[in-house]
BADO-942277 format. One record per atom (N, C-alpha, C): x, y, z. Coordinates in pm, whole numbers, plus 50000, padded with zeros to 5 digits. Example, Ala and Ser with C-alpha at 12.3 -4.5 7.8 and 13.67 -1.06 7.14 Angstrom:
BEGIN
513194943150780;512304955050780;513204967050780;512854977550708;513674989450714;512905000350787;
! end
This chain:
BEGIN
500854988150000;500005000050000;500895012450000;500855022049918;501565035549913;501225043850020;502375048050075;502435055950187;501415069150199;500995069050289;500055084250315;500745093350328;500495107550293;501445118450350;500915128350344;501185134650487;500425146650526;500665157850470;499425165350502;499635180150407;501135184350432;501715189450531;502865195450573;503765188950481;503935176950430;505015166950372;504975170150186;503905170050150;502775176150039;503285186749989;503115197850088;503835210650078;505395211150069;505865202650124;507555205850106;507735198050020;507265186749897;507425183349801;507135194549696;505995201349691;505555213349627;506865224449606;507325226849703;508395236649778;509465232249652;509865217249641;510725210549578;510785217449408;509145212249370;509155213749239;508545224249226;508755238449291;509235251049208;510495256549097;511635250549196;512985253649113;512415245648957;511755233848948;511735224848822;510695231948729;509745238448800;509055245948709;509625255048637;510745263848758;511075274548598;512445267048545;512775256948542;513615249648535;513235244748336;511965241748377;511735234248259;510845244548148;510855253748200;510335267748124;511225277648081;512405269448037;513655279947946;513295278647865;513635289247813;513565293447640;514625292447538;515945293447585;516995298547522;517185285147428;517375271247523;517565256347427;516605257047308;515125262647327;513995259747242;514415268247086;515185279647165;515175287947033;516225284246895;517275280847007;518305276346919;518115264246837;517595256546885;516745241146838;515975246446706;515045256246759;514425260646589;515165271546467;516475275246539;517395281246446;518075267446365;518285259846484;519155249346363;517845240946284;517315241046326;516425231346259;515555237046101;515825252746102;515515260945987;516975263145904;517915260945972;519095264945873;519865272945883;519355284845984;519885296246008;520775297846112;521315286246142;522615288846221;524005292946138;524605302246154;525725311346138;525415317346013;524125324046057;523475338045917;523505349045958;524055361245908;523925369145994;522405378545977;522355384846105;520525388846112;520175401346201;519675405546188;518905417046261;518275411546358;518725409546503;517985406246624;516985415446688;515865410546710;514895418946793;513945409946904;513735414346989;513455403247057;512295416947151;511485410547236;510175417847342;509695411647421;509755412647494;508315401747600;509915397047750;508835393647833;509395388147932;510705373747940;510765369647879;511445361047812;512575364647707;512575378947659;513145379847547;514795377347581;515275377847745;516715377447725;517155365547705;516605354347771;516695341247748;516235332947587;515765343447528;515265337447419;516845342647270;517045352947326;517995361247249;519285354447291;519685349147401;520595340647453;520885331847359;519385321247339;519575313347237;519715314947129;519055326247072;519695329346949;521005334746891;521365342146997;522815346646942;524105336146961;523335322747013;524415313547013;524655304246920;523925310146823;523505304046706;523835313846559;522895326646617;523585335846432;524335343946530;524785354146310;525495363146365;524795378446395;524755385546524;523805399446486;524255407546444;524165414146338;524495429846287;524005439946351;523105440446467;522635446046482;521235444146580;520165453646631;518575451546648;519125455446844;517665449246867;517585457347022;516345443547101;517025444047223;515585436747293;515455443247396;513935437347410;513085444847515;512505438647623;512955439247739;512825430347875;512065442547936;511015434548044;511225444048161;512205451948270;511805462448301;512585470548384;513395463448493;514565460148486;515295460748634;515815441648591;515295438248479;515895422848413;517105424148346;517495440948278;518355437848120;519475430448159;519805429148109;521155422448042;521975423447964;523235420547979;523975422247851;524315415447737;524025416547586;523845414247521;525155415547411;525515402947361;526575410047244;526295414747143;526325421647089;526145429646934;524515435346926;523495437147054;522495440047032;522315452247148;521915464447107;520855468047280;520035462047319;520035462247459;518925458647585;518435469247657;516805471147625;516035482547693;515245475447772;515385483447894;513925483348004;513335487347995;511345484647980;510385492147982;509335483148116;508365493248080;507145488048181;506475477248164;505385474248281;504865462448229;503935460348410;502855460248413;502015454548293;501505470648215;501465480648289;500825490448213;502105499648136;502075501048033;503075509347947;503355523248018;504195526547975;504785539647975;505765547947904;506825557847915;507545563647870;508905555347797;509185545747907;510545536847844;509445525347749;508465522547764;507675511947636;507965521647518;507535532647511;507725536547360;508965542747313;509715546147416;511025542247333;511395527747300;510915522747345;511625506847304;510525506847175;509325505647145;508615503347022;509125512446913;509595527446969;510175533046850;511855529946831;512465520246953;513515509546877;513335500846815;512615493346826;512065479646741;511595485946623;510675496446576;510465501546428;511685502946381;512695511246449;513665517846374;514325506846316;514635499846394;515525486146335;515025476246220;513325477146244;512705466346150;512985474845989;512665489546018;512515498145917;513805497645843;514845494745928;516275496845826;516435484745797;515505476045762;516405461145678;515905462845539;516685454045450;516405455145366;516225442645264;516065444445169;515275430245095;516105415945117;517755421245138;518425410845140;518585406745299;518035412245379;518695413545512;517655400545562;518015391145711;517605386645765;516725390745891;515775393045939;515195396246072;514685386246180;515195385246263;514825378646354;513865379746516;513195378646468;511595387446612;511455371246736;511675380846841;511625368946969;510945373947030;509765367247065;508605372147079;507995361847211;507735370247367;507115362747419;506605368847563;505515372047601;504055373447700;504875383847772;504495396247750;504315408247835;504775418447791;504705416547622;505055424847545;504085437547485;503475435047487;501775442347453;502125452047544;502795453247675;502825467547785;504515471147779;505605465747733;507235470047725;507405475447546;506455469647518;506565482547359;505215489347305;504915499447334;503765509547261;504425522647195;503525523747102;503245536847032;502195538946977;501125545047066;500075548146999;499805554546900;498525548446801;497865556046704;497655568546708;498305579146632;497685594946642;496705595946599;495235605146672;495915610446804;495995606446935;495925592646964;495695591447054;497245594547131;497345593847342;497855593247356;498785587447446;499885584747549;500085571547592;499695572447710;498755584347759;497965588047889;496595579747819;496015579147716;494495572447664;494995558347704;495755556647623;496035536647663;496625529747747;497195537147836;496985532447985;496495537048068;495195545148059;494035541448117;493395534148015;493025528047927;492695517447893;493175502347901;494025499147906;494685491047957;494415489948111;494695495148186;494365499048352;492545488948352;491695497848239;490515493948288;490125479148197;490955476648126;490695461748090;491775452648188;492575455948247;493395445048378;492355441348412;491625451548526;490535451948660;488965445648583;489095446048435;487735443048392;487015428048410;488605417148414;488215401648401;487855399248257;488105406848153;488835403348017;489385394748005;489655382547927;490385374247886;492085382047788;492625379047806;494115380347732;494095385147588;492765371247516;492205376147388;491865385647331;490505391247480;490005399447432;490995414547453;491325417447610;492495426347599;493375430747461;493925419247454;494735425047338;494505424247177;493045422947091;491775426547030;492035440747045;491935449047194;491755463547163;493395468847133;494395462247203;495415469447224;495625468547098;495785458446996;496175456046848;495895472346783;494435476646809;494225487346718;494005499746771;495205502146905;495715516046942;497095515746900;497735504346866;499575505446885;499455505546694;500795509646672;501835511446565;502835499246559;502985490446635;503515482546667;503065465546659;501595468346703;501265450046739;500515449246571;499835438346608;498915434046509;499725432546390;501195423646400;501525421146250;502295437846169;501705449246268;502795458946205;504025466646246;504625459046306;505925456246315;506545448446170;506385439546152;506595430546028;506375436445928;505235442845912;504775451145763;506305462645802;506715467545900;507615478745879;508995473145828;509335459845871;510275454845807;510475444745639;509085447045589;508765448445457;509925451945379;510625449945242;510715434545199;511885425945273;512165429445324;512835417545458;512795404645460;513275395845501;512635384445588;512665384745684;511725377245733;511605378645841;511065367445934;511705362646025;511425346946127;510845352046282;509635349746284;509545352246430;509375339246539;509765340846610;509885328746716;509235332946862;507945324846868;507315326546979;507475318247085;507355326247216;506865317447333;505865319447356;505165309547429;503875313147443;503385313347591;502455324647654;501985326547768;500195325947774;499675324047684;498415321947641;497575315047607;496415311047641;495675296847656;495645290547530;495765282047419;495265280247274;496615286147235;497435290947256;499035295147203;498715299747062;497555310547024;497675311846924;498825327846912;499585324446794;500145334646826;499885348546768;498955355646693;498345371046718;498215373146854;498215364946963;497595372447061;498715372547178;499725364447166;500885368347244;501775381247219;501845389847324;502815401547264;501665405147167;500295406047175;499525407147046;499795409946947;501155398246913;501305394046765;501915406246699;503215412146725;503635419746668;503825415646490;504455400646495;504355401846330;503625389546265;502495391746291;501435376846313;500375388246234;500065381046105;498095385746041;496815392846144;496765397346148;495525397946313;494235396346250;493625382746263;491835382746231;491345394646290;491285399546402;490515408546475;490425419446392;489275428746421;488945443846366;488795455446461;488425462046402;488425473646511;486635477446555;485635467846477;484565463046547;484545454346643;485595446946657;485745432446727;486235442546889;487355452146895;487345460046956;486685463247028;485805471446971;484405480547022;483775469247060;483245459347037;482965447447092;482975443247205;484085441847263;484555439947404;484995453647508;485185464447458;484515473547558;483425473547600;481895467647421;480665471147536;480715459947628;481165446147597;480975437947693;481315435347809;482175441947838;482615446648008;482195456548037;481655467447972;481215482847977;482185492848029;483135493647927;484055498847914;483975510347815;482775509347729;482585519147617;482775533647651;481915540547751;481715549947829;482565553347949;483625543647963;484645544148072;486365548748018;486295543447909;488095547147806;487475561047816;488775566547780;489045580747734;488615582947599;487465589747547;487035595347434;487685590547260;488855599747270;489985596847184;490415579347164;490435571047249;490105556247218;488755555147119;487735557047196;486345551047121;486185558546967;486265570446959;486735581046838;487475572846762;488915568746773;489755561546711;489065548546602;488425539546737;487775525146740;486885528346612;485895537146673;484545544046572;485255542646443;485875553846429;486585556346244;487435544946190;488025536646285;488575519546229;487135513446173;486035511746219;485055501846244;484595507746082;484205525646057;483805525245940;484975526045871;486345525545834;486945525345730;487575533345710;487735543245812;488195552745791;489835555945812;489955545845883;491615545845962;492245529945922;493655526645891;494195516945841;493705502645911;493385493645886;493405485445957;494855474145982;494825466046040;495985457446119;496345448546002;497585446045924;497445435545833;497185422745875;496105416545744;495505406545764;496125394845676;495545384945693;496315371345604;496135374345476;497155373045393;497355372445284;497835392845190;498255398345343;498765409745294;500235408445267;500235415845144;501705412245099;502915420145164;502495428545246;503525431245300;504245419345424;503645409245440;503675399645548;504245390245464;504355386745351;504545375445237;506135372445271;506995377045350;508105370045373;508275370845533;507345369945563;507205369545735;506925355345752;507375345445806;506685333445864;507155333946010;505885323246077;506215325346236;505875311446306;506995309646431;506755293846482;506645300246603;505705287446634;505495284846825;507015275446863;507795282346954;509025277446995;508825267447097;507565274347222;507645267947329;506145272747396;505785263147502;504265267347543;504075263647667;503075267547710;502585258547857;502615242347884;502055237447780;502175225147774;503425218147791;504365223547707;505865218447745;506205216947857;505655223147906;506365227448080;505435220848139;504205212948150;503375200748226;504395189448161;503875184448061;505115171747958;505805171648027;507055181948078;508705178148153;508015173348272;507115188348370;506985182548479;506345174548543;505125165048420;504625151748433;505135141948454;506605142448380;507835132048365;508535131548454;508735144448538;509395144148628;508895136348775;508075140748807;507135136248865;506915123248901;506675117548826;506345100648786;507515096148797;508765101348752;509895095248774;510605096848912;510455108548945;511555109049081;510425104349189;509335110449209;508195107549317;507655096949296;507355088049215;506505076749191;504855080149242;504735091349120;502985093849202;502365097349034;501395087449008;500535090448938;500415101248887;500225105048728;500095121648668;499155119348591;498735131948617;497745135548492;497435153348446;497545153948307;497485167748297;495665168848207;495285175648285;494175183048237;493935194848156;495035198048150;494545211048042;495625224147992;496075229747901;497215235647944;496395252247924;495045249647911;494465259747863;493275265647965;493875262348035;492915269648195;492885284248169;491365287548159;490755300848197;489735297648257;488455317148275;488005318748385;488445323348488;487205329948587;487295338148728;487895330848755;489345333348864;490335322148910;489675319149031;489055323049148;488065320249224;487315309649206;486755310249068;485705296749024;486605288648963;487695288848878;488515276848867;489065273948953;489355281249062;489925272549186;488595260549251;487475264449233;486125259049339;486175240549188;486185246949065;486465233248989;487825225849054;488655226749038;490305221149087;489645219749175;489245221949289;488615219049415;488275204449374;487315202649303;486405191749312;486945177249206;487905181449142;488715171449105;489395164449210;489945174549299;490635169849386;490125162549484;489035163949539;488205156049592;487965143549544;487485141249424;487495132649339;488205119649344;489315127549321;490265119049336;491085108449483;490405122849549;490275116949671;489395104749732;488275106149655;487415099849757;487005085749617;487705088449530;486945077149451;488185072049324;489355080249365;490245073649252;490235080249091;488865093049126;488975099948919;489175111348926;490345118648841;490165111948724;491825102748738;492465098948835;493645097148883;493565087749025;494465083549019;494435073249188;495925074849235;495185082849341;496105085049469;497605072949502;498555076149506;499065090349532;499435095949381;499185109449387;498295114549219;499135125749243;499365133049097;499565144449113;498665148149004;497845159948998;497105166748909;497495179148802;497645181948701;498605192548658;497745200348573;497815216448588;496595221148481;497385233248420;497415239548376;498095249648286;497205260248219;497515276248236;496655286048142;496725295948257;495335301548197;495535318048248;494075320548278;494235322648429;492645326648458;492885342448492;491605347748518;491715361348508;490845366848654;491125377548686;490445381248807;489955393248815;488645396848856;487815409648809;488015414848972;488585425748949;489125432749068;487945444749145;487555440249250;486275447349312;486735451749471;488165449749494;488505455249655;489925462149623;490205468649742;491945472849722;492925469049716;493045455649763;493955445149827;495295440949699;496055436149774;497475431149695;497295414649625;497445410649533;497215397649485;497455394449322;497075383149321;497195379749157;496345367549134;496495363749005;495705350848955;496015339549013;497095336949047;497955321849110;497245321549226;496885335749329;496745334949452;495475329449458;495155341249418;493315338449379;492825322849397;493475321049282;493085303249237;493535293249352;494635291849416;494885288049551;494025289449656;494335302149699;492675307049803;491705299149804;491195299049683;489685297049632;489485279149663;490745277249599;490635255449629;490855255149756;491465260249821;491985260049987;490715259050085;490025268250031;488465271750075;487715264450079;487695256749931;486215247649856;486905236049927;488305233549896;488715216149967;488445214550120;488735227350196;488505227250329;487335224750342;486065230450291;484435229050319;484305214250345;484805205550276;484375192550260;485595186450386;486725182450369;487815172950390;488845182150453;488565192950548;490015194850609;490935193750609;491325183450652;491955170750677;492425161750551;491995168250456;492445163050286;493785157550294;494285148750287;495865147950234;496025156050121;495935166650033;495975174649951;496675184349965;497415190249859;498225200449853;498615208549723;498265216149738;498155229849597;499505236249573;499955233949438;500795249749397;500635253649290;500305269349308;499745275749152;500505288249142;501525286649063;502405304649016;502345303348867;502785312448843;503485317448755;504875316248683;504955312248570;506405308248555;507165321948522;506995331548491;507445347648502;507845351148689;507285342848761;507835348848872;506545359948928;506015370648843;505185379148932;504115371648908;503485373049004;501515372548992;500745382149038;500605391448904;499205403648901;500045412848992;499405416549072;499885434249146;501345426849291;500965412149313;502105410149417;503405409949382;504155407049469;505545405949445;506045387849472;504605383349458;504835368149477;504945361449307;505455346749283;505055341749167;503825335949215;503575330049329;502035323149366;502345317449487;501475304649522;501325303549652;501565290649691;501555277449793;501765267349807;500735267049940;499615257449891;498615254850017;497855250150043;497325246650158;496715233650187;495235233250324;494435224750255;492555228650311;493125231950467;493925230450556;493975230250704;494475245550733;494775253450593;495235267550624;493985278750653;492885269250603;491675277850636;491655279850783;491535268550846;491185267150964;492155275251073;493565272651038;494975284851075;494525297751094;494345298650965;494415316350921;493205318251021;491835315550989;490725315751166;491325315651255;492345308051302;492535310851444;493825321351459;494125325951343;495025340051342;493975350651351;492655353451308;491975362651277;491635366851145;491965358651041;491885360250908;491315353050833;490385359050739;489485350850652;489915347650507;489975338150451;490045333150343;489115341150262;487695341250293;486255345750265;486865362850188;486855369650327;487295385050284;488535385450227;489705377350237;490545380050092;490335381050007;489015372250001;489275368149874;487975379149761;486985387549862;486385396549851;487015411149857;488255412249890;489065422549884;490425425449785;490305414549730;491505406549657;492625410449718;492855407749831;494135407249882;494555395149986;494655385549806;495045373049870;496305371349918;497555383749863;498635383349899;499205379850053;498675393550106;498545399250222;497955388650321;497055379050293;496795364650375;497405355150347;497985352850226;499275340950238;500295347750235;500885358550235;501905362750351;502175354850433;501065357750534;500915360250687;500705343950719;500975333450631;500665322150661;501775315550633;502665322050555;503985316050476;503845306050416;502705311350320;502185301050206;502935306950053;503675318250037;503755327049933;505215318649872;504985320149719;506165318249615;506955325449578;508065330649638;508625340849597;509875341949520;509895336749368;510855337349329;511845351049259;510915360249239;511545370749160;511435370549018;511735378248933;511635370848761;512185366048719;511715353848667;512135343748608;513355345048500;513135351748452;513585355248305;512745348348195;511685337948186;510895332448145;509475336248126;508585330448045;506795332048044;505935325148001;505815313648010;505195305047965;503735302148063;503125314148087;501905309948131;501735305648288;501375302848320;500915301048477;500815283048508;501485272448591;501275264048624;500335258748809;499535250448776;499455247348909;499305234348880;499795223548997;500145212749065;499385208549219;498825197949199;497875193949322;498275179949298;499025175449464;499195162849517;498245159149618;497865147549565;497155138049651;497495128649699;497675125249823;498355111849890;497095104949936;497215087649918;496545081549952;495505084750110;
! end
């Protein structure tokens, strides 16, 4: 009979396979793998790279071509040094002053290649806020307060960056049109449910289906229409009739020497740490999904009830189990409090598993492979149904965290929190639930 093991034991296995999570969420091997595997090892190329990931991704590439040149774009307080390329810091999640200098580096560079030249775009999740330049007239005070009010809205990723595509100079594939007749290779990571890639970095050199009705669309549906700054909806309005350029679409020829690969995804990073798992722990795996969305609150109350499940009847897994789910839930922000999606979703199963089984042999970990989650300074959390009952006899409710969203600030105070710092990585958000017999 396989050994039982208590939450406390649960948790310091959890503890374990953090380092393996961002372990197995590098980028740099993935990139170089699809340089050699296209040909383009020792070509020389115009490097450009964006997103949270981009130093590790540019790592791999420059160990591979040669750069003449180009610039990447990390968040603030990550850069690095780079041979033969600049490294800019900008903001993130909401843009600012250093984002559009970095978007008006990335034009400048795409803009000076030329028919014979190579371009190389590294592209991956948190790029949409470290490079803007808004549409005139709008200005970079309109789109971050727009941005601001689609975070707090509980927007999906999709829909978010749908609008951002058709305020920037930059996303939606026109980046790529600026490096027109070029070639041009972009290499994605992916942080986004369905890994399609228009919507990572919203697709700087990716076709964009979306319109600028599709836009207006999802403002009214959060009711956001009447909440952006004027000069947005104005903008949106004159896209919708025709009046203003739209985003190139499939089969525009300025894109005709652009092609683009998925390098690496969420899923990759369950695959390793399914394997891992099963091999070093000897505990049953199963991955459910790498495409988790939804209120993270209510996907935590589902994960809840798997876990139970599994508990009490052996499905969809038999104990001792580990459960693995992958994606991006979202959280509609209605209190003041410090927190993020990882937390949220923790909280929320901590809560629903406690209602039933206390006493669960069960144990949760849900971060982020970037390291932040939402407004904390945590990647996520590690925790278990008996912390409900704790935190009560500290004076603290699970309940009102989780109504204040300041789930931070209660797994703090419980020393439930993930605190790795940034990754240098982004592949989306993982959580992990062990079940012992």
């Amino acid at each position: 009979m396989a050994k039982q093991s208590s939450q406390e034991e649960l948790r310091g296995t959890l503890r374990k396979l953090v380092k393996a999570v961002i372990e197995f969420s590098r980028l740099d091997e993935h990139v170089k793998g699809e340089l050699e595997l296209a040909g383009f090892c020792g070509s020389k190329a115009i490097v450009l790279g964006l997103g949270k990931g981009s130093i590790q991704m540019a790592r791999g590439a420059l160990s591979c071509v040669e750069p003449v040149g180009g610039v990447v774009v990390t968040t603030r307080g990550s850069e690095a040094r780079l041979p033969g390329v600049e490294v800019l810091g900008a903001s993130h999640p909401v843009p600012d002053d250093s984002s559009v200098k970095a978007a008006e580096a990335l034009l400048e560079w795409a803009g000076s290649a030329g028919k014979d030249d190579l371009v190389i775009a590294l592209v991956s999740g948190g790029g949409s806020a470290l490079a803007e330049k808004p549409i005139p007239p709008l200005t970079l005070d309109d789109v971050r307060e727009t941005v601001k009010l689609l975070l707090a809205s509980g927007a999906s990723i999709h829909e978010m960056n749908t609008v951002r595509k058709h305020l920037s100079e930059v996303k939606g594939g026109r980046l790529a049109a600026r490096a027109y007749p070029a070639r041009l290779l972009g290499l994605y990571a992916s942080d986004v449910p369905g890994d399609k890639l228009d919507v990572i970095a919203s697709g700087p050199t990716v076709p964009d289906p979306t319109t600028y009705s599709d836009a207006l669309t999802v403002l009214r549906r959060y009711g956001l229409y009447d909440r952006v700054p004027d000069r947005v909806v104005e903008l949106l309005e004159r896209g919708a009739r025709g009046e203003v350029e739209e985003t190139p679409k499939p089969g525009d020829p300025r894109l005709s020497r652009t092609s683009n690969r998925l390098v690496a995804a969420n899923i990759d990073v369950l695959r390793a740490l399914s394997r891992y798992i099963y091999e070093s722990l000897e505990f049953n795996t199963i991955i459910l999904t790498s495409r988790l969305e939804g209120e993270s609150r209510e996907v935590g109350k589902a994960l809840a009830s798997i876990t139970l499940e599994a508990l009490d009847r052996g499905v969809p897994v038999k104990p001792p189990a580990a459960i693995l789910a992958g994606g991006e839930t979202t959280v509609r922000v209605r209190g003041p409090g410090v927190g993020g999606r990882n937390l949220e979703l923790a909280t929320s199963w901590a809560l629903a598993v406690a209602y039933w089984e206390p006493n669960a042999p069960a144990a949760m970990l849900a971060m982020d492979t970037d390291g932040i989650d939402g407004s904390s300074p945590a990647a996520g959390a590690i925790v278990t149904p008996s912390m409900v009952e704790e935190a009560r006899s500290m004076g603290l409710s699970f309940h009102e965290a989780l109504e204040r969203n300041d789930t931070y600030t209660l797994l703090k105070k419980l020393g439930a929190t993930v605190e790795t710092g940034p990754t240098g990585t982004n592949l989306n958000s993982v959580s992990v639930i062990l079940v012992s017999p």
